[in-house]
C-alpha positions as CSV (number, residue, x, y, z in Angstrom):
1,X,-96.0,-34.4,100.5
2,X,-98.7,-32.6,97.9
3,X,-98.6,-29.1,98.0
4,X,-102.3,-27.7,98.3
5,X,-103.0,-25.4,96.0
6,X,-105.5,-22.7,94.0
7,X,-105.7,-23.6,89.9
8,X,-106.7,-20.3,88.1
9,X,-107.2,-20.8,84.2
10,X,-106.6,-17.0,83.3
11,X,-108.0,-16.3,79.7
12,X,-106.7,-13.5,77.2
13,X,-107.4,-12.4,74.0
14,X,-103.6,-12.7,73.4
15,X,-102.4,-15.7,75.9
16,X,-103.8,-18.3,77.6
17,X,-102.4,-18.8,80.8
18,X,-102.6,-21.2,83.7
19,X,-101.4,-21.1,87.2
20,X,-101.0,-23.0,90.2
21,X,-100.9,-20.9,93.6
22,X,-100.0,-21.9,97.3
23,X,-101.2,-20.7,100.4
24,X,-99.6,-17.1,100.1
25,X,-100.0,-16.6,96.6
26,X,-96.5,-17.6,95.8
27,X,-96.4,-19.0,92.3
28,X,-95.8,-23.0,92.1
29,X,-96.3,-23.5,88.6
30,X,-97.7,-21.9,85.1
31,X,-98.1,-22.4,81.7
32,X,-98.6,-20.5,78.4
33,X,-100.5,-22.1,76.0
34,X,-101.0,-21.3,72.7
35,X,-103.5,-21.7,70.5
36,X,-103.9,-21.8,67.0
37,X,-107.3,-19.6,66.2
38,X,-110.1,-21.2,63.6
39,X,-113.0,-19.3,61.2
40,X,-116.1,-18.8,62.7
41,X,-118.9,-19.4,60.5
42,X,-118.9,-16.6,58.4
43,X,-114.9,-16.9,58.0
44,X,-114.2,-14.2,60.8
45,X,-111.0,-15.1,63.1
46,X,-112.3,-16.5,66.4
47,X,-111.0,-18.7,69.0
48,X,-111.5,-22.8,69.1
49,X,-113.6,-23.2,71.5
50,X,-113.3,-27.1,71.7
51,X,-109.3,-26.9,71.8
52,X,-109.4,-24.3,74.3
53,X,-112.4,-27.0,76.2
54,X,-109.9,-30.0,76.1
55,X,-106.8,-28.0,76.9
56,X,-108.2,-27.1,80.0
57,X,-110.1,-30.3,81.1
58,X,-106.8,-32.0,80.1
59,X,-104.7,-29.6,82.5
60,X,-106.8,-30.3,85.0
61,X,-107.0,-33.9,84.8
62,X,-103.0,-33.8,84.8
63,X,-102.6,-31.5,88.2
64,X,-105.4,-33.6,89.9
65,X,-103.1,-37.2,88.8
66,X,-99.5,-36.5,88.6
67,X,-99.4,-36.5,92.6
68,X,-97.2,-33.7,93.0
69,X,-100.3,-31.2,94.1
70,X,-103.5,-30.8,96.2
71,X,-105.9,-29.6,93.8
72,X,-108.2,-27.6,96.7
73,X,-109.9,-24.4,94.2
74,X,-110.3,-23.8,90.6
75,X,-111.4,-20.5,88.8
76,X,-111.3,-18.9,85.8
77,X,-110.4,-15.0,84.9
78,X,-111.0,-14.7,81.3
79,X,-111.8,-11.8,78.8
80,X,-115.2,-9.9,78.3
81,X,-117.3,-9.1,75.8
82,X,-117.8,-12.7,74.9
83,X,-121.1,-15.4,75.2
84,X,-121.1,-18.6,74.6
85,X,-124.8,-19.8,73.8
86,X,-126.1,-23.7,75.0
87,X,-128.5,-25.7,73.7
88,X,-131.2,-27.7,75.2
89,X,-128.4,-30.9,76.3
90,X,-126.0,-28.0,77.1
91,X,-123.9,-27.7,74.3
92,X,-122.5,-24.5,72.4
93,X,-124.8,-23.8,69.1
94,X,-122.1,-21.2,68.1
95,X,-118.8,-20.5,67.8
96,X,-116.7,-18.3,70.3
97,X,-117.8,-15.2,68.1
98,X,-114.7,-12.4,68.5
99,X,-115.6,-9.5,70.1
100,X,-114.2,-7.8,67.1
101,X,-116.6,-9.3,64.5
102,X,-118.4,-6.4,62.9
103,X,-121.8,-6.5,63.3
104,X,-123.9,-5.4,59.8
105,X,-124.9,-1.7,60.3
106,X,-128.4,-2.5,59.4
107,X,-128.6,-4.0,62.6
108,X,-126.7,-1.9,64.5
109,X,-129.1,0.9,62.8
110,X,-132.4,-1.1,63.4
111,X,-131.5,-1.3,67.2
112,X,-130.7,2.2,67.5
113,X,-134.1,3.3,65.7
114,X,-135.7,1.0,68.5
115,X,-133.7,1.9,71.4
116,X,-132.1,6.0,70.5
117,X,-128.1,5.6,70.9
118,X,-127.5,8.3,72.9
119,X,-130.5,7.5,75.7
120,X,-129.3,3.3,75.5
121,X,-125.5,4.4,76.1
122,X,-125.7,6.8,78.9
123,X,-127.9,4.0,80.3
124,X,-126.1,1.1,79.8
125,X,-122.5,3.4,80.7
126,X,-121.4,1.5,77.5
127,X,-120.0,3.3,74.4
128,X,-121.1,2.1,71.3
129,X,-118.3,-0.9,70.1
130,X,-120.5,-3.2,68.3
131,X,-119.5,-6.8,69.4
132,X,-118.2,-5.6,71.9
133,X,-121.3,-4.6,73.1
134,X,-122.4,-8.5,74.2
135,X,-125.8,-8.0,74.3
136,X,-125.7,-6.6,71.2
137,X,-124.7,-10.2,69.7
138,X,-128.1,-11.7,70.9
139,X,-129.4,-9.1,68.8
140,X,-127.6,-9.8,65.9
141,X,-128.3,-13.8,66.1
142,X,-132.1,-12.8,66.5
143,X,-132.0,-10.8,63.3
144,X,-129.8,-12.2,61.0
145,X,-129.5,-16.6,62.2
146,X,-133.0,-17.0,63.4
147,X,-132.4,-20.7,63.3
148,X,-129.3,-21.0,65.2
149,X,-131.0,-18.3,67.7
150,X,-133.9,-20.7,67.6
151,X,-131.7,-23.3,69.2
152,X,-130.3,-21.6,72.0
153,X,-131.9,-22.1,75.5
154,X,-129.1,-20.3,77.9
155,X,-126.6,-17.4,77.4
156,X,-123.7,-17.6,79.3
157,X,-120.8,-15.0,79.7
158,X,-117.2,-16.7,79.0
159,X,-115.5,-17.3,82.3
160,X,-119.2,-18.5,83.5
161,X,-119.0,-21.1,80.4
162,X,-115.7,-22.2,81.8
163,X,-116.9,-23.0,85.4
164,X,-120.0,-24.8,84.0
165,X,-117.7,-27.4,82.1
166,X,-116.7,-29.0,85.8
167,X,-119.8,-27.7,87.8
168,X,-122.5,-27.8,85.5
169,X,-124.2,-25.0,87.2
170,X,-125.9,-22.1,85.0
171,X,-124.9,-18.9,86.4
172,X,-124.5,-15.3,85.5
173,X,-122.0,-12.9,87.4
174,X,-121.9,-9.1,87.9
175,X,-118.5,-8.3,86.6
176,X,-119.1,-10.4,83.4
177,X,-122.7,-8.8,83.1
178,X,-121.3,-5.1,83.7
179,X,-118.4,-4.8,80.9
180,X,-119.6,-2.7,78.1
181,X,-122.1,-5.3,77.4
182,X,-124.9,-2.8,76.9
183,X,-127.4,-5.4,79.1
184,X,-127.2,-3.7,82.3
185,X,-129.1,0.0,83.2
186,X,-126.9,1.1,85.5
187,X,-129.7,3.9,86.0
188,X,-132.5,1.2,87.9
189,X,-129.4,-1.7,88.8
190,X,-131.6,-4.3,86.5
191,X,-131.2,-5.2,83.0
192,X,-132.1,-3.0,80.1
193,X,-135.4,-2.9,79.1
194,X,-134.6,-3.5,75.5
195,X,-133.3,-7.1,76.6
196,X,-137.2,-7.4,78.2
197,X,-138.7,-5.9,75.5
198,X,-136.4,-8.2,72.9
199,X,-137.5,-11.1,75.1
200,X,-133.9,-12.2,75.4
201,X,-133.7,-11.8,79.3
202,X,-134.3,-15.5,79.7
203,X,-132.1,-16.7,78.3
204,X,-129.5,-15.5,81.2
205,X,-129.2,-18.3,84.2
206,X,-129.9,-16.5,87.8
207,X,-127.0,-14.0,88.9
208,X,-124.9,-15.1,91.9
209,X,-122.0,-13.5,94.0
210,X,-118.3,-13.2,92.0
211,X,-117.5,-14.9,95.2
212,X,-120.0,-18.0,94.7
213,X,-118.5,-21.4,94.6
214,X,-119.7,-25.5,93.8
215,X,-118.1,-28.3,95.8
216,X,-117.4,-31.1,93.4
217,X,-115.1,-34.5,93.0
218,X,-113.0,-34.3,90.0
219,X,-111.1,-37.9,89.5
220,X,-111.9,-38.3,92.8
221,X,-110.4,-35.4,94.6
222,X,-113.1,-32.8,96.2
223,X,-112.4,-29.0,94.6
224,X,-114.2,-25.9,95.5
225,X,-114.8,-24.2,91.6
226,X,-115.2,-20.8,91.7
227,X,-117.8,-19.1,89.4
228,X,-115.5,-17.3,87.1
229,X,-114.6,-13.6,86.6
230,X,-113.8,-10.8,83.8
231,X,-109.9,-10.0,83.7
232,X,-109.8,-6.7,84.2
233,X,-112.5,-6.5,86.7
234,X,-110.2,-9.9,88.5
235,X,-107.3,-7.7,88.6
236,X,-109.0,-4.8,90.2
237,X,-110.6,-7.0,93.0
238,X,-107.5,-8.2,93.8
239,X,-106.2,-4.8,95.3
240,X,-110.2,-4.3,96.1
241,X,-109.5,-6.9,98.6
242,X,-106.0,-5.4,99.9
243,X,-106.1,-1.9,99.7
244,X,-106.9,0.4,102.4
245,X,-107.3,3.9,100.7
246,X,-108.7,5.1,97.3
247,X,-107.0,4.5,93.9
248,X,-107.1,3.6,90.6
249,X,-105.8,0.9,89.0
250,X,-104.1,0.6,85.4
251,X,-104.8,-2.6,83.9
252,X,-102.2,-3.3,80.9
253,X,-102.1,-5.9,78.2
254,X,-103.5,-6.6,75.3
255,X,-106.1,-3.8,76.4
256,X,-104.9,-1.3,79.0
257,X,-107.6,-0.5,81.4
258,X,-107.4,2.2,84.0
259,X,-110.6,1.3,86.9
260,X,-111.4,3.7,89.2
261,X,-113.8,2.3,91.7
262,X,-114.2,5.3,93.8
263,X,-116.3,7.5,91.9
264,X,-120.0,7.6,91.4
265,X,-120.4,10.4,88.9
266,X,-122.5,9.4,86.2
267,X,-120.9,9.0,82.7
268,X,-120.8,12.8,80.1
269,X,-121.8,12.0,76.7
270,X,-118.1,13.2,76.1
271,X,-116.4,10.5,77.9
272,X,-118.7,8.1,76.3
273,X,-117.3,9.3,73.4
274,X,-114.2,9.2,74.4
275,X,-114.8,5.3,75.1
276,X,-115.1,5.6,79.0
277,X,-117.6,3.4,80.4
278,X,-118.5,1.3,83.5
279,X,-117.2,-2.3,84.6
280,X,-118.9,-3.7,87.8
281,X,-117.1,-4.6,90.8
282,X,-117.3,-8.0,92.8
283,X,-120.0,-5.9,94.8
284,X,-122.1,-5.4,92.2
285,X,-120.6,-1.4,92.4
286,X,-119.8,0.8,89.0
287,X,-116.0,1.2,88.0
288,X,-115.6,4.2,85.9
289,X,-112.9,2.8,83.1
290,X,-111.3,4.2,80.0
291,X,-109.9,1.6,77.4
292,X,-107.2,1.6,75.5
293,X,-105.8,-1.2,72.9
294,X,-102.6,-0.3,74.0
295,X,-100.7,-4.0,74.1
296,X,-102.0,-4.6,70.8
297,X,-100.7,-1.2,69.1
298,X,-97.1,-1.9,70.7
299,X,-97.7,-5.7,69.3
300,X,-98.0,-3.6,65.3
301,X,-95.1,-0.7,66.2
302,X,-92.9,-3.5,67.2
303,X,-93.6,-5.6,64.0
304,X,-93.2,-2.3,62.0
305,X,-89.7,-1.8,63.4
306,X,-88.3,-5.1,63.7
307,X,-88.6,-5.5,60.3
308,X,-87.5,-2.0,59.5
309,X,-84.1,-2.3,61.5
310,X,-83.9,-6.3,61.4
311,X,-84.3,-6.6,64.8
312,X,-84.9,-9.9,66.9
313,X,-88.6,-9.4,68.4
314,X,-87.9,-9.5,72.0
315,X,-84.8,-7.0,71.6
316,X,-86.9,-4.1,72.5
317,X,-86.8,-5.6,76.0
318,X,-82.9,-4.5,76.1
319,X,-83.5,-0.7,75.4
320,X,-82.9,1.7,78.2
321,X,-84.0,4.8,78.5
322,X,-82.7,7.6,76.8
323,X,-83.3,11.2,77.9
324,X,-81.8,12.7,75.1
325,X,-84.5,10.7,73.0
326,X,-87.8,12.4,73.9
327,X,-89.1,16.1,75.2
328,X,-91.9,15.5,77.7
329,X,-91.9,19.6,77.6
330,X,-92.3,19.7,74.3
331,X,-95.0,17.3,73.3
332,X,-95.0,18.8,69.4
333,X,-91.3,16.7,69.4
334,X,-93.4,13.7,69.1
335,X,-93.6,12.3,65.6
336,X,-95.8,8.7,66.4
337,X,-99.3,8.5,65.9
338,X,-101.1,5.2,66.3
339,X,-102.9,3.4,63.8
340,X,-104.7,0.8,65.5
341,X,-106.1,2.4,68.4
342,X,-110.0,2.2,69.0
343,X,-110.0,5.7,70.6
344,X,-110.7,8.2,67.5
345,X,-111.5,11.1,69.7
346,X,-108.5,10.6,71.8
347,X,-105.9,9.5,69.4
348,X,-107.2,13.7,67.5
349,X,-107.0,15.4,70.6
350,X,-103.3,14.5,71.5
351,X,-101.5,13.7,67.9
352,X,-103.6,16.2,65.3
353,X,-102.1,14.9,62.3
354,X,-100.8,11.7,60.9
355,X,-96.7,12.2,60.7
356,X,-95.6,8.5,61.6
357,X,-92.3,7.7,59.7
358,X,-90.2,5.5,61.7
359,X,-88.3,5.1,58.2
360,X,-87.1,8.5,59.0
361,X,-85.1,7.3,62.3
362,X,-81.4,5.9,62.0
363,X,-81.8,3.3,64.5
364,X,-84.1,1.1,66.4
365,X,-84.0,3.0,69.4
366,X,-84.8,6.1,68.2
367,X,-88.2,5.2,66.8
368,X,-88.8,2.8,70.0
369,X,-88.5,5.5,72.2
370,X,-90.7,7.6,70.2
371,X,-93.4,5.3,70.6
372,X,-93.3,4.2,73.6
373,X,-93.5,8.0,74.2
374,X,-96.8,8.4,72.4
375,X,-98.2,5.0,74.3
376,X,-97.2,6.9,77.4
377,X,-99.5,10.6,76.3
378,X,-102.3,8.0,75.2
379,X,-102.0,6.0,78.8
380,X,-101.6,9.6,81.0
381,X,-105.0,11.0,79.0
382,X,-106.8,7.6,79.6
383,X,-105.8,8.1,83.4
384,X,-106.9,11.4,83.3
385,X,-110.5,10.4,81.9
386,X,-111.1,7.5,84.2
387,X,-110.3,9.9,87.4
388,X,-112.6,12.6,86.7
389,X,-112.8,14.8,89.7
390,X,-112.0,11.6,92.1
391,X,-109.4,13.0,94.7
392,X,-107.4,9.7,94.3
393,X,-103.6,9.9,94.4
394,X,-102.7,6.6,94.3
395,X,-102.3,4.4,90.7
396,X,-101.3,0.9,90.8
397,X,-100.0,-0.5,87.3
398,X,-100.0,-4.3,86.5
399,X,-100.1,-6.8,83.6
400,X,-97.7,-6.7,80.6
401,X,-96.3,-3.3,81.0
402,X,-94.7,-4.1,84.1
403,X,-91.4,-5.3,82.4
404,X,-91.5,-2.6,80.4
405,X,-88.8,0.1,81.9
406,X,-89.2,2.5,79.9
407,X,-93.1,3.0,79.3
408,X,-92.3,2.8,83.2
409,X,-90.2,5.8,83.8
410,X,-91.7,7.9,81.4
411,X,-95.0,7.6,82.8
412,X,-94.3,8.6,86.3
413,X,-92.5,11.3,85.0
414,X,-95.8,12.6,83.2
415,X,-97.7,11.7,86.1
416,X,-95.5,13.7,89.0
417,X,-98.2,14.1,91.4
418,X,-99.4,10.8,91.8
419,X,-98.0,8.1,93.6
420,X,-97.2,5.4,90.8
421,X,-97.0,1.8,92.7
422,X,-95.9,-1.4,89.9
423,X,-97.1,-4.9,90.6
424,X,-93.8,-6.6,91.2
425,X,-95.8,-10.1,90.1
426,X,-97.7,-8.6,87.2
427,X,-100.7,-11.9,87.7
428,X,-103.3,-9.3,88.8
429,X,-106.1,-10.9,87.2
430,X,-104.6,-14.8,88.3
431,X,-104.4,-13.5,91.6
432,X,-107.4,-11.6,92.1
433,X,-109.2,-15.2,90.5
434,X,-107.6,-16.7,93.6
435,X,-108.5,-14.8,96.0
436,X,-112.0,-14.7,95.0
437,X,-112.5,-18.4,94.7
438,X,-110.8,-19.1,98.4
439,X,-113.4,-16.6,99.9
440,X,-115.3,-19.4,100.2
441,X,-119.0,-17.5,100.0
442,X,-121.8,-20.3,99.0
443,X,-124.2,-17.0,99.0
444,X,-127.5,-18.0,96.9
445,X,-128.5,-16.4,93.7
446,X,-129.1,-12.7,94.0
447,X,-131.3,-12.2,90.6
């Protein structure tokens, strides 16, 4: 007999996952894929779009034939800060431009002498990060490829590019919209003016539910397809949907994201700076965030000391902790210092000087635990920003640093007043896809 199950296509910077679910969330099946990235064209790293297309229509097409499953939902968790942009028939005009493409400062200065910096990111509750900044990418087509902006007709956020290859339906969705894009005034709840005023509003299909869904027949079988969601903001609805009492949620991976969704203080131009900002939840609500690329520095410490000690690169996963190795009393002790964090103000405040020798350790796990130490003071001061005053005393942690004992153990001890739950099934984002999608909501647009 089939099994009936929920298909969730979950979308990192760093993996690309997919999952099949059952009734109860149990996982029945999952891949990792992984794809080789292409040049955009200027030359800039980016991923290919069309492999990542046929992968997943292909993936699809397999579940829905082999027999051995009831395809009944399909949705899409993927990572922010990215647009792809259709032409007239529907098709992308541009690559999948990184999020970490520079943009040229004389644009980035030519927008800020229109709209003033300061003003557009207390707004907007987005720090400024460039490409990062979405919105900001419409700006930069505008300016510097009129003739590939010429051809665009819609703008659509990622995961609501992935829905519309087996709905067709053009649709924008709060979480996507509210991620550090810089389009949304958090201020008046409507987009910025500058996207009025830069006649670029338009191009954004009408905004429906996260919870919206299509019915439609794919190689015969009727699926419900779920509009898509941003990862982090998947991962936080997930518990959204579960929870009964106020918390905050660490969000770890290739970016580790602490959400707190129960605050409504307005961003400081000091945790701006300190790259706080606002997601959006399922409800169209603000999340006060801090960021951290936290996954990616422990991706460059770990190639740093494998090499150094000749070291297999999944034998940090056999380290234990060590007592003797660190001085949470005594966070002078602690020699790391990052190097490819995106938190400058941060990273100064808690390491004041660059002293980062892990030539100068004997062994492997000496300088492990001495980053994963420094990870940990990062992490605790990015909890620290997102709660505020909030009088939450609860922090769930999910995603990649789940398996990771260590960064585990020291972190509740550095954290001894809150209660410290760890996803056992660290899918928060799959899950929280899945959820969404069997919600079943055919609410109409709502912008």
């Amino acid at each position: 007999m089939p099994i009936p199950v929920t298909a969730i296509f979950d979308i990192g910077k760093t993996n690309k996952k997919f999952f099949l679910f059952d009734h109860d969330l149990g996982q029945q099946h999952r891949e990792y894929h992984k794809l080789p990235t292409v040049t955009d064209d200027d030359g800039f790293e980016c991923d290919d779009l069309p492999a990542l297309t046929h992968w997943i229509r292909d993936t699809v097409a397999r579940i829905i034939t082999d027999g051995k499953y009831t395809l009944q939902y399909l949705n899409f968790s993927t990572y922010g800060a990215t647009l792809v942009h259709l032409d007239a028939d529907g098709h992308p005009v541009t690559p999948l431009y990184n999020y970490l493409k520079p943009i040229p400062d004389a644009i980035v200065r030519e927008f800020f002498r229109r709209y003033p910096e300061a003003e557009n990111n207390t707004e907007t509750a987005s720090p400024s990060l460039g490409m990062l900044n979405a919105g900001l990418q419409l700006y930069w087509l505008k300016k510097s490829k009129p003739a590939v902006f010429a051809r665009i007709r819609h703008t659509l956020h990622f995961p609501q590019y992935l829905s519309y290859l087996f709905t067709g339906v053009l649709a924008s969705e709060p979480t996507s919209i509210g991620c550090h894009t810089r389009l949304w005034d958090y201020t008046h709840g409507r987009y910025h003016r500058w996207l009025v005023e830069e006649e670029l509003d338009h191009l954004f299909p009408a905004t429906v539910h996260t919870t919206h869904t299509s019915q439609v027949t794919l190689h015969g079988q009727p699926v419900t397809v779920g509009v898509g969601i941003h990862d982090s903001s998947s991962a936080l609805a997930a518990y959204m949907l579960r929870a009964q009492d106020p918390f905050a949620l660490i969000s770890t991976g290739t970016w580790s994201i602490t959400l707190n969704p129960f605050t409504r203080e307005p961003l400081t131009a000091d945790e701006l700076r300190c790259d706080c900002l606002n997601y959006m939840t399922i409800f169209g609500a603000p999340v006060k965030a801090s960021r951290l690329f936290l996954g990616h520095e422990l991706d460059h410490q770990l190639n740093r000391l494998n090499t150094l000690f000749g070291k297999d690169p999944h034998y940090y996963k056999q380290v234990d902790l060590n007592p003797a190795l660190v001085q949470l009393d005594a966070p002078e002790t602690n020699t790391f210092y990052p190097e490819t964090l995106n938190n400058p103000t941060l990273v100064q405040d808690l390491f004041p000087r660059d002293q980062w020798s892990p030539a100068g350790y004997s062994t492997f796990e000496e300088a492990y635990h001495q980053v994963i130490w420094g990870l940990v003071r990062l992490q605790v001061a990015s909890v620290r920003l997102a709660l505020g005053n909030s009088p939450i005393r609860k922090v769930y942690l999910d995603g990649g640093f789940v398996g990771n004992d260590i960064f585990l153990k020291l972190l509740q001890q550095l954290l001894p007043t809150y209660t410290l739950e760890v996803s056992q099934r660290p899918l928060g984002s799959a899950q929280g896809a899945a959820l969404i999608v069997r919600s079943q909501d055919h609410t109409p647009a709502i912008a």
